[in-house]
N, C-alpha and C positions, 0 to 999 in steps of 0.2 A: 712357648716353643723354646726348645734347648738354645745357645747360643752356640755356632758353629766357632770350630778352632782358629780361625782366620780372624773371625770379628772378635775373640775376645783378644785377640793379640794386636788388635787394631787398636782396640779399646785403653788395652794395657797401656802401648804405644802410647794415646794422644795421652791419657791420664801421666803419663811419666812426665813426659813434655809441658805439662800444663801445672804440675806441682813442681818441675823444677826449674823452667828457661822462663813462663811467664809472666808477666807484673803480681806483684802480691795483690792487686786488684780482683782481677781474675779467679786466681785462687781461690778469694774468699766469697767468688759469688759461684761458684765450679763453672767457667766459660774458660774457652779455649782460646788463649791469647795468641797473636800473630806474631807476639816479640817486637814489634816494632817500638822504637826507641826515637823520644823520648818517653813518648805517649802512642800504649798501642792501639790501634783501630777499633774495638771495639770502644775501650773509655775513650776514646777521642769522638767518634759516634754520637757515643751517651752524655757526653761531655762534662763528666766525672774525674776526680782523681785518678792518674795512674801511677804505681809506684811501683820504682825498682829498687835494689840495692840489698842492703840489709835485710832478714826479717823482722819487720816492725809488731811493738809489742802488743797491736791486737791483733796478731794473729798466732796469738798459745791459747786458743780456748778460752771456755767459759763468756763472763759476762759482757765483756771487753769487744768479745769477738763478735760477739750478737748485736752488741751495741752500734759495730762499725757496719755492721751488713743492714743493719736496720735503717741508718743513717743513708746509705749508698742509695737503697730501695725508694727511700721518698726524693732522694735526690734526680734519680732518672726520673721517679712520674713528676718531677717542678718541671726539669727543662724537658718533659716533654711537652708537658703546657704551656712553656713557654715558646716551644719551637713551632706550634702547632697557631697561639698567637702571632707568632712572627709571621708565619705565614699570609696569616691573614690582613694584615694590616702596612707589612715592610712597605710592598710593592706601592700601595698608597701614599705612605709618607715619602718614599723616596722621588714619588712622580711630584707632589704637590710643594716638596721643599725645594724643589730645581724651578719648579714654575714662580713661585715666589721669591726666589734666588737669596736665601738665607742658612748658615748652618746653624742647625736645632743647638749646639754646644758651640762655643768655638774649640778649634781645634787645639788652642793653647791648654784646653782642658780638657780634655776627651782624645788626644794622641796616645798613639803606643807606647810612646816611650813613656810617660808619667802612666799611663793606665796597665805599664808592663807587671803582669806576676808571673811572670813565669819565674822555675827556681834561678836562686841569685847564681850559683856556678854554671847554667849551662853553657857559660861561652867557653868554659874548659872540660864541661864532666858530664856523664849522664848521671850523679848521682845526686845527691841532695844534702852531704854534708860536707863543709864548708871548714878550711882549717884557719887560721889567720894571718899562714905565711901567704897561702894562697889568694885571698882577699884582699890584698893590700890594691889599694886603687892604682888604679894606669896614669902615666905620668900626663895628663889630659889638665892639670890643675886640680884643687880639691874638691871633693864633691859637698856639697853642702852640708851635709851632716857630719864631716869631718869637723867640723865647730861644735857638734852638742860634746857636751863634756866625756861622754865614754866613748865616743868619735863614732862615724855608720859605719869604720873599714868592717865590722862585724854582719853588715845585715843590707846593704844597701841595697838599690835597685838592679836588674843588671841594665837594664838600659843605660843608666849615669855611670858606668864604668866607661862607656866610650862619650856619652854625650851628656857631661852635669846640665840639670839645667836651673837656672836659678829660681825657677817656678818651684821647685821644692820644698825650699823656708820658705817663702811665702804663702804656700797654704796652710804651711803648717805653723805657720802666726794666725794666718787666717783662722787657723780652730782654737788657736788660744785665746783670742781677742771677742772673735763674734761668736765661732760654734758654740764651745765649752757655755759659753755664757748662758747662751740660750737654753741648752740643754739643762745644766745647773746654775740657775739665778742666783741659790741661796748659798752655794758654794765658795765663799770668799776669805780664804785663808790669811790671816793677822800678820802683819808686820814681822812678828817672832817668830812665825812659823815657816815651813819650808817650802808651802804654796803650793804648787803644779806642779815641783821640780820633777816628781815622781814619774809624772809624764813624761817631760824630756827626757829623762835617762831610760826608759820603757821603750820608746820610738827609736834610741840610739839601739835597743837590744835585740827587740822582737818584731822580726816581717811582720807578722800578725798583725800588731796595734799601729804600726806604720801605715799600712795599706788600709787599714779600716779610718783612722784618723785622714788620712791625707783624702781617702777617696768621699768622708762626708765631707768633708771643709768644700772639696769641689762640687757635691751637689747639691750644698745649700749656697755657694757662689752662684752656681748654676740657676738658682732657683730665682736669687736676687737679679741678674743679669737679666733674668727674663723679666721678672715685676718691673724693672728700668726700660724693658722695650713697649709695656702694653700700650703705650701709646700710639704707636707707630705700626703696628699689625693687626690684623683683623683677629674677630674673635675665632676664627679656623686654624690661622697661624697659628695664634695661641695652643690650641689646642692639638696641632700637630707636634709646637716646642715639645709639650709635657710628658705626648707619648714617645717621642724619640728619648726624651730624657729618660723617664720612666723602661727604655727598654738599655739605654744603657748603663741604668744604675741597676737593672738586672745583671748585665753584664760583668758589672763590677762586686756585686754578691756573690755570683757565679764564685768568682776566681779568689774570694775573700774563705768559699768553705772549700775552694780546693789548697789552700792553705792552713784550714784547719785541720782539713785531713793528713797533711805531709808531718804535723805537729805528731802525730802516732798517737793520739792519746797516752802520750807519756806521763801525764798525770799520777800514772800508778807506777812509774818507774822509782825502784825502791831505791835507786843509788840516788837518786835527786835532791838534793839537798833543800832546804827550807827555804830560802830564799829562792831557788829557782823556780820551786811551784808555785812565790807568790808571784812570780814572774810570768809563771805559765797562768794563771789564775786572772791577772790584771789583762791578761793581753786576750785573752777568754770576752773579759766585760766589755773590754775596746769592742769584742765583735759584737758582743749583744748590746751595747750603744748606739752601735752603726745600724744592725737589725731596726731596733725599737723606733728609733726615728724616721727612721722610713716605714714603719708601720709595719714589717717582715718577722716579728719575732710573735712566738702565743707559747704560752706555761709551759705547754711540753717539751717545748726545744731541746734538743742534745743537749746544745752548747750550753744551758740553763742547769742541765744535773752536772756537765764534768765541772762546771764552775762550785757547783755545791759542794760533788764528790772532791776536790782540792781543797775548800774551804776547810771543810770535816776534818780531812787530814791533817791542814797546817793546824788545827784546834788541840789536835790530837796531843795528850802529854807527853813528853820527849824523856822526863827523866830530870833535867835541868833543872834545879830547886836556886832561888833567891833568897837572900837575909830580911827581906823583907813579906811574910808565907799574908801578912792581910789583902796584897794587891791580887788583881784578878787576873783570869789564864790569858787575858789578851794582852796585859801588861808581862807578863812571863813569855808570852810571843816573840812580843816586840824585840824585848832584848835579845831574845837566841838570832836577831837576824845581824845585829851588831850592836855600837855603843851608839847611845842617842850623839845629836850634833853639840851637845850642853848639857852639864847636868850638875842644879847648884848639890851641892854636899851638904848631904845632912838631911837632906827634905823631898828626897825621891821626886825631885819636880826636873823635869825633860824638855828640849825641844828637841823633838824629834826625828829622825836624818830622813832623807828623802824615799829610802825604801820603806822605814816605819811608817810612814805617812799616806804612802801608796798602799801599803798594807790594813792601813783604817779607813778611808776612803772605799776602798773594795770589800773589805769586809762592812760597813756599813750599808753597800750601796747592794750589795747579795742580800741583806737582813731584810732591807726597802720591798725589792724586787718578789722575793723567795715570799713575802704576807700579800702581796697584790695578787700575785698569780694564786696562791693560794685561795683567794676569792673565788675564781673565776673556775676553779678545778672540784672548789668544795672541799680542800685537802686539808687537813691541819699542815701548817710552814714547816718544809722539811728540819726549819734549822730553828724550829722552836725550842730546840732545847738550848742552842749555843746564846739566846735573847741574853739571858743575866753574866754572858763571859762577853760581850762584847759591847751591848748596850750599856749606857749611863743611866745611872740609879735616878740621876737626876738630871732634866730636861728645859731650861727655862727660857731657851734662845739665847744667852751668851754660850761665847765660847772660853776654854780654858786650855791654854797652849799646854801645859803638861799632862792633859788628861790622854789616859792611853784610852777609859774605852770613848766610844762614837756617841753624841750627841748627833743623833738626824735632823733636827730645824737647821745644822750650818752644811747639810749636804743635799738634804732635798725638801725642805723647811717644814718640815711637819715633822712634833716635837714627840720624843721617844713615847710616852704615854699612852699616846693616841693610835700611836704603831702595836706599840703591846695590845692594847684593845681589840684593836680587829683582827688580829694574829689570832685572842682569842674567839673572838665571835667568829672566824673562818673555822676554829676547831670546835667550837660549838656548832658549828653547820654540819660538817661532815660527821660528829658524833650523831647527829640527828637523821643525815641520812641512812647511820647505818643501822641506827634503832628504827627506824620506818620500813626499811628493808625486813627488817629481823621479827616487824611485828610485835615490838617491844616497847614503842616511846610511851615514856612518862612524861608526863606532861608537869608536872609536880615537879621533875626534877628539872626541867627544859627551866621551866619558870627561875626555879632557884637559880639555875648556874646565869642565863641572862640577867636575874636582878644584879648580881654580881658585879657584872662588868657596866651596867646599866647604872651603875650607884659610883663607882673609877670614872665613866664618862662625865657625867652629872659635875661630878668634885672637882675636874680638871678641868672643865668648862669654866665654873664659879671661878677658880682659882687664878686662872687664866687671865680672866675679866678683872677679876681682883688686881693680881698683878701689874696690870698692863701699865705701861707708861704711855703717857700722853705724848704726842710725838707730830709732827705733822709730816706728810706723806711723802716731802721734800727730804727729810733728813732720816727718813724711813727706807728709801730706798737709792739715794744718791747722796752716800759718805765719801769725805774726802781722801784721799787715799791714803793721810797718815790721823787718821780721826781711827785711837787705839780705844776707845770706852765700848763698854758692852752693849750692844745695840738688839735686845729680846722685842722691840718692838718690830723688827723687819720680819719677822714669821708670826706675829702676832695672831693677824688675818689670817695666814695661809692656814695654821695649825685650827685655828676654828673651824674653819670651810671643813677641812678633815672630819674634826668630829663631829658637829653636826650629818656628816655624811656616815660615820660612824653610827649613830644613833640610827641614822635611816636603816642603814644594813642590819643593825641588830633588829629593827623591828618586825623588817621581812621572814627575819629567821625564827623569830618569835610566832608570829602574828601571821605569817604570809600575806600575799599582794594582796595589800588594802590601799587602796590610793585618796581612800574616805578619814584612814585614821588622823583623828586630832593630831597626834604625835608627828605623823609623817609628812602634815601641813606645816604643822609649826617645824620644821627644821627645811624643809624643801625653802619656806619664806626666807626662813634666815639665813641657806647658802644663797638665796638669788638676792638679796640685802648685798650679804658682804663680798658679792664679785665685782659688785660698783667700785669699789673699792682697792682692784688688783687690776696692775700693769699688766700689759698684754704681754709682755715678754714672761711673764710668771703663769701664766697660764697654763703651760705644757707642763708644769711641772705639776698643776691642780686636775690632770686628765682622770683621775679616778676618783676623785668627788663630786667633781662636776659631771661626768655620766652617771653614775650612781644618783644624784640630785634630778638630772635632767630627765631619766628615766623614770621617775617615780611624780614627774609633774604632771598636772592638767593640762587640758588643751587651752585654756585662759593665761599658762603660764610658759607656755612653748615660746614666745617669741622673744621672753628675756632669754633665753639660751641661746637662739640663734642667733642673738645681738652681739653675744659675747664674740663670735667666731664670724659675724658678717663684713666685719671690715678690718679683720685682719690679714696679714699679708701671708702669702702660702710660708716663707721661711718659719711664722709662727707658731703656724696650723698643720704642715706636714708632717706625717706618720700618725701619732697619738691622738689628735686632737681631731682628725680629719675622720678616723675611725671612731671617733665619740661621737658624732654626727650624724654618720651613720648608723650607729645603734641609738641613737634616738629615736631618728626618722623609721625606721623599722618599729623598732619597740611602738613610737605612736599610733604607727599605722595598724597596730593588732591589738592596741590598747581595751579596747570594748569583747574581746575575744579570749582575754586573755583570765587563765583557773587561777584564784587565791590559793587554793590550796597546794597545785603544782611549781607555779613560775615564780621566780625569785633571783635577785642577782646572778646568779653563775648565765640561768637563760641569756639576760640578757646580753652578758658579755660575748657570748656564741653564735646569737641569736643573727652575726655575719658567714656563720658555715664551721667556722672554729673557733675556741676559745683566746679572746685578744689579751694581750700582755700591756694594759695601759701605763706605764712608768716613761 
């Protein structure tokens, strides 16, 4: 039916109005915005980013712009799921937490003022950028992070413009001391080196890694607070704490990606200089740290490609040529971002300044990430190619303070080798699916390319073992603080656990579900052998061996797995390790059902409704 003169000047109208007074939110989903400010009623509804101001750079088309709308689309169906739980459940815990006269958090950690995102200027602006005449703090006293070395006037909260509160540093000691630890055990940067600093000066820079740091510190406080009460509350309590917790560390993810949204995907903003994107880049991982540990992040995540797509970039050659053309493009990086902190003359040997250091750190810890999810998707590693520009040729558990590229045993203790391996055995997988697809596999050549890396495993195994220094378990994992000797026995264990789990993976991809093959006994044995032998604090970092292992066990062999995780405390076991338990317990329960010829690793990784991100 034609449209009459009225309604298309109606239509005109609202389309005028909606491409030019509404939030760029709006726009980019074609909804008709109310204008309200700060946030207008629809994204306030959906409870999504709203954005005014400037127009921000995904929305010129193309890839950027799909990317953001893609993003927006799962965002409203989480919190519709999640409004739809709240629903169900608020009304209860709020009735049952007044009857037992407890609050689920205390409020010292769960108030507005520390749980505030909202943008830092709105007590003067509706907009969202921030000048630093304007920032300067209110004569209230300092606010606390006017101590880290590049000060917070740049980034601070806006709550602590009127109200510092000194709970500030001390969460965020609390994540240098306990969190960090826990997350990376192996992580323990030498005397020489520049350590954590990277972080500090990050938190001085970026809302982003502020608000994700500060808000896990408080819900692994949170988590300990409560293991300190079970004594004293019934097993209901308990389980009322978790899911108040559990809905307000929703809450605080919530408001961590409507900060990732205000960021604009500037990522591809081409006036950005190199050190900014590693900036942007590092404050990226903060959120997929925060994700991961609480078990919220799985391979496809946005936040996982823009982290890659800046990676690539900062990889990217600039032009910049060194007198020294035998170093690698990571060590060419480095320097474009300044001068190291030291550097002896004559021998190219560096300590490394704080940004350099946060720049290997990240870029390691993407290399890590980018081969795990890889598993689970079937993908060959998007950044397989960047392995020989960033990774160490050589791997042995020391560490070498002038080395520019990344040894992984001293970031997440499983040593480069073993990472290369399964990097390729994930590309050996999806070559295979897409030869099965295509109706093409060889099998002849399957064989060859797995004896390959099957003969790499094997070698670095022996070698390994060869190597290894006899050590006792004490001096293995509790050095003095200034004990400078190279200590390759403290990833010893872990880096085995890996490859034997390594071997597993290769044979499923070979061989498919054989839970009978000699092979895949003898290495299931030997990671449940050497977990006797790992502290429980190291454990999250073994979450993708140990499911890979746990899933491929007998029902004779189930109870050593669950041992490992029966008495440990939730701080240990939350996000990572808490979802490997679950895909056990699934995977067991279908174990007698389940095709050799079909299922194999990725299944089981999914095998909770989506693909999980075990790191």
């Amino acid at each position: 039916m034609p449209i009459g003169s009225s309604t298309l000047h109606a239509l005109q109208r609202d389309w005028a109005q909606l491409t030019t007074e509404g939030c760029w939110t709006c726009k980019l989903r074609r909804k008709k915005c109310d204008e309200r400010r700060p946030t207008c009623g629809i994204c306030d509804s959906l409870e999504i980013a709203c954005t005014y101001g400037p127009k921000p750079t995904w929305m010129h088309g193309g890839r950027q712009q799909r990317q953001m709308a893609e993003m927006l689309k799962n965002d409203i169906k989480r919190n519709a799921a999640y409004r739809r739980e709240k629903g169900n459940t608020s009304g209860k815990v709020a009735h049952d937490a007044a009857i037992h006269n407890f609050n689920v958090i205390p409020n010292m950690v769960v108030s507005n003022n520390l749980f505030s995102m909202e943008p830092m200027d709105d007590a003067t602006s509706g907009e969202q950028t921030l000048t630093p005449e304007s920032d300067v703090p209110a004569s209230h006293g300092p606010t606390p992070f006017a101590l880290l070395p590049c000060g917070h006037q740049e980034h601070r909260c806006s709550s602590s413009v009127e109200h510092p509160s000194l709970l500030e540093p001390d969460f965020i000691m609390k994540y240098f001391d306990y969190v960090f630890p826990i997350l990376f055990p192996f992580y323990r940067p030498g005397l020489f080196e520049t350590g954590r600093s990277w972080l500090l000066l990050l938190l001085g820079k970026s809302r982003i890694a502020y608000h994700s740091t500060f808000s896990l510190a408080s819900y692994f406080f949170t988590m300990a607070l409560t293991e300190a009460d079970i004594g004293r509350e019934s097993g209901n309590c308990k389980q009322l704490r978790w899911e108040e917790l559990e809905q307000q560390t929703d809450k605080c993810f919530d408001s961590i990606r409507t900060d990732m949204l205000a960021l604009g995907l500037n990522s591809q903003n081409a006036t950005a200089t190199k050190l900014e994107k590693v900036e942007m880049m590092e404050s990226i991982i903060q959120v997929l740290i925060f994700e991961t540990a609480l078990g919220k992040s799985a391979p496809c995540n946005s936040h996982l490609a823009a982290a890659f797509a800046l990676l690539e970039d900062i990889m990217t050659d600039s032009g910049r040529t060194h007198q020294d053309q035998s170093q690698s493009k990571l060590y060419s990086v480095l320097l474009e971002l300044g001068e190291p902190l030291w550097t002896r003359p004559g021998y190219s040997q560096h300590i490394w300044s704080p940004y350099q250091a946060g720049l290997r750190f990240s870029a390691g810890l993407l290399i890590f990430i980018d081969v795990v999810a890889s598993t689970a998707c079937q993908e060959t590693p998007r950044l397989f190619s960047y392995h020989p520009h960033i990774l160490a040729r050589i791997d042995d558990g020391t560490a070498v303070v002038s080395d520019a590229e990344v040894r992984l045993s001293n970031t997440v203790g499983c040593r480069n080798w073993v990472i290369r391996s399964i990097a390729e055995i994930s590309a050996l997988a999806s070559w295979k699916g897409e030869q099965n697809k295509a109706n093409s596999l060889s099998v002849v050549e399957l064989v060859d390319r797995a004896s390959a890396i099957a003969s790499d495993l094997r070698n670095g195994i022996l070698e390994t073992q060869n190597c290894h220094i006899a050590t006792s378990p004490s001096s293995m994992n509790h050095r003095p603080p200034f004990d400078l000797h190279p200590n390759p026995s403290a990833t010893f264990t872990s880096t085995l656990i890996w490859a034997y789990a390594a071997q597993l993976y290769l044979s499923v991809v070979v061989s498919g579900w054989q839970l009978s093959n000699t092979d895949v006994r003898a290495n299931v044995t030997q990671v449940i052998g050497l977990l006797q032998d790992v502290p429980a604090y190291q454990l999250r970092a073994l979450a993708w061996p140990v499911c890979v292992a746990g899933c491929l066990a007998l029902e004779s062999e189930e109870s050593s797995f669950l041992a490992l995780l029966s008495n440990q405390g939730k701080v240990y076991t939350a996000g990572a390790l808490d979802d490997v338990q679950q895909i056990w317990e699934r995977v067991w329960q279908t174990r007698t059902s389940l095709r050799a010829s079909t299922w194999d690793l990725a299944s089981c990784f999914s095998i909770l409704g989506s693909p999980v991100l075990l790191v």
